[in-house]
C-alpha positions as semicolon CSV with decimal commas, in nm:
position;residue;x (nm);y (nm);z (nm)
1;X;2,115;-1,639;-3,896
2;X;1,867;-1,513;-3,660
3;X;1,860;-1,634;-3,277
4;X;1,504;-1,694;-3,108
5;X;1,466;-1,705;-2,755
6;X;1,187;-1,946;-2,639
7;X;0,975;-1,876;-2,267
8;X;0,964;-2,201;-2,148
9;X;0,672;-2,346;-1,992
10;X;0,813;-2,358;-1,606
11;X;0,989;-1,991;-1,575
12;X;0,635;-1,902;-1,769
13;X;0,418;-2,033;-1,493
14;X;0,633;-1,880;-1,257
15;X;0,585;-1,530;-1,376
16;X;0,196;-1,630;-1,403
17;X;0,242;-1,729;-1,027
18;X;0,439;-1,421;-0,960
19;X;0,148;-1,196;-1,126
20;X;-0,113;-1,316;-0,924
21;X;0,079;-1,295;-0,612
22;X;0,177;-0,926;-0,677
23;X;-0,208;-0,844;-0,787
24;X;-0,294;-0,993;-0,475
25;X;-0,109;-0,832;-0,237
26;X;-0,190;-0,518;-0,424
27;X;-0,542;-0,585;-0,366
28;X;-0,506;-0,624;0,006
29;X;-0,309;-0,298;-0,002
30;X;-0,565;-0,138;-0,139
31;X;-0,857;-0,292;0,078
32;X;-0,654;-0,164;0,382
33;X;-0,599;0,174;0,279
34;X;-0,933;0,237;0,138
35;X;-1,133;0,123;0,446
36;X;-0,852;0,322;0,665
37;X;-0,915;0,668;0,480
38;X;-1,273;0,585;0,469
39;X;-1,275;0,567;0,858
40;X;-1,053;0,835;0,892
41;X;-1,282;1,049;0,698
42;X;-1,590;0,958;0,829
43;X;-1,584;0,838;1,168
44;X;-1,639;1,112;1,450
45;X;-1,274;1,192;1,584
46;X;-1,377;1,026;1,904
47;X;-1,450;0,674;1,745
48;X;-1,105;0,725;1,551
49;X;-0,930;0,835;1,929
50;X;-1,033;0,525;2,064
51;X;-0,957;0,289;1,790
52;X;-0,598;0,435;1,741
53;X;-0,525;0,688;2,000
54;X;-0,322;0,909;1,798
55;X;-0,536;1,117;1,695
56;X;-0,630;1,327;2,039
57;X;-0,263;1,445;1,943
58;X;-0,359;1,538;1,613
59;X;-0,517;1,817;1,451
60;X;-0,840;1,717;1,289
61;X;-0,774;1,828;0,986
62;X;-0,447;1,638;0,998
63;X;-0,663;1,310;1,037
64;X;-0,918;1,410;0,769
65;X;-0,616;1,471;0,531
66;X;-0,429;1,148;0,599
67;X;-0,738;0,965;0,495
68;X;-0,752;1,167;0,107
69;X;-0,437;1,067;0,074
70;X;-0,444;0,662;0,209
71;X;-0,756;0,650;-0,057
72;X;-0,566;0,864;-0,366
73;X;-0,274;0,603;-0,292
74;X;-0,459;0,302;-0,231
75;X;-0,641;0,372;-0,579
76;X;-0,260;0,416;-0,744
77;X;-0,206;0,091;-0,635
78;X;-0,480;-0,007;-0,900
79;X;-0,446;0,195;-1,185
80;X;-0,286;-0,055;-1,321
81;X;-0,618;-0,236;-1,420
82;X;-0,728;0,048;-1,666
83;X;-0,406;0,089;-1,849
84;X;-0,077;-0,103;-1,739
85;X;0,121;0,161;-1,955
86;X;-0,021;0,492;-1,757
87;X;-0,115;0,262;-1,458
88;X;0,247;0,170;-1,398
89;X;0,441;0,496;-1,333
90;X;0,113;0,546;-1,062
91;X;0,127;0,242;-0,931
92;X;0,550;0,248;-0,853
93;X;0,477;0,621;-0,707
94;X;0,192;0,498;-0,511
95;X;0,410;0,195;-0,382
96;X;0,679;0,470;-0,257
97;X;0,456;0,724;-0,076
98;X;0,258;0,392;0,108
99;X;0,641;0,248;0,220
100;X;0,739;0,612;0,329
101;X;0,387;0,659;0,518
102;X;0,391;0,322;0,652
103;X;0,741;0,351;0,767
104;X;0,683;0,674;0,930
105;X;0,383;0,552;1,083
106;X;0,578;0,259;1,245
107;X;0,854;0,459;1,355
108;X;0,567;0,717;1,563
109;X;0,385;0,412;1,736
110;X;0,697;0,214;1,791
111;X;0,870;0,605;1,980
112;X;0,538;0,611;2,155
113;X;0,492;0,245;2,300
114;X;0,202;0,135;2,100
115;X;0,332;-0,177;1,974
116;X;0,051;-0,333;1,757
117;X;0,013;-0,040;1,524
118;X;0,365;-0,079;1,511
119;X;0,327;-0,433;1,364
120;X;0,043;-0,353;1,146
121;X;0,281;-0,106;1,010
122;X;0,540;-0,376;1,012
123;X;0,318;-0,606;0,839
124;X;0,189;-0,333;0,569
125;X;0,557;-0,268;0,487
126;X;0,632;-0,646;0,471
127;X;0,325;-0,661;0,184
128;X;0,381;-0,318;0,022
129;X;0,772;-0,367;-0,064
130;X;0,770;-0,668;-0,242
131;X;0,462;-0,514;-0,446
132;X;0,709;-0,227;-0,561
133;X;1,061;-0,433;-0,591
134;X;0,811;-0,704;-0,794
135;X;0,680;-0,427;-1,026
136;X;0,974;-0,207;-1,060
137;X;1,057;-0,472;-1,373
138;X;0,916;-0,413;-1,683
């Protein structure tokens, strides 16, 4: 006698819904994180001091790197669209280093009084841990 287990059709369209909620947010991660090490790699450090202010206390170098690695994470975010198998384990590690930054990030503007990088923070974290928690599951 052989059991069968059957999806059926309301918990499937709530993993459809689920999906496209997670691939969203994950596109919005990326979208923020790309543009973000795109400035911080190409805009003169005085454009990037006035935006942000944190970076007159920075090394330049410091800025330039933080960018290289925003884009390299922001593009783990995606891997999964070339191969969910290999994009997976990139994706998850991607998820972690963009929590730890962001959380880092928010902790240094909250200590220093600048309150709405502290939210953006806030709000990246809000986006970027239900992205990992949702695709921790196989």
């Amino acid at each position: 006698m052989t059991i069968s287990t059957f999806t059926t059709a309301p918990s499937r369209n709530r993993a459809a819904y689920a999906n496209i909620a997670l691939w969203t947010l994950q596109g919005w991660i990326a979208m923020f994180f790309i543009a973000a090490g795109y400035a911080k790699l190409t805009e003169p450090m005085t454009n990037l001091i006035n935006l942000m202010g944190w970076p007159a206390v920075a090394p330049e170098n410091m800025v330039r790197g933080l960018g290289v690695v925003e884009i390299v994470l922001a593009m783990g975010v995606l891997s999964p669209l070339i191969s969910w198998r290999a994009g997976r384990p990139l994706l998850l590690t991607a998820a972690v280093g963009l929590i730890v930054m962001e959380a880092a990030m928010m902790t240094i503007h909250a200590l220093s009084q600048d309150f709405g990088l502290a939210a953006v923070n806030a709000v990246l974290l809000a986006i970027t841990v239900p992205v990992l928690l949702g695709r921790r599951k196989a």
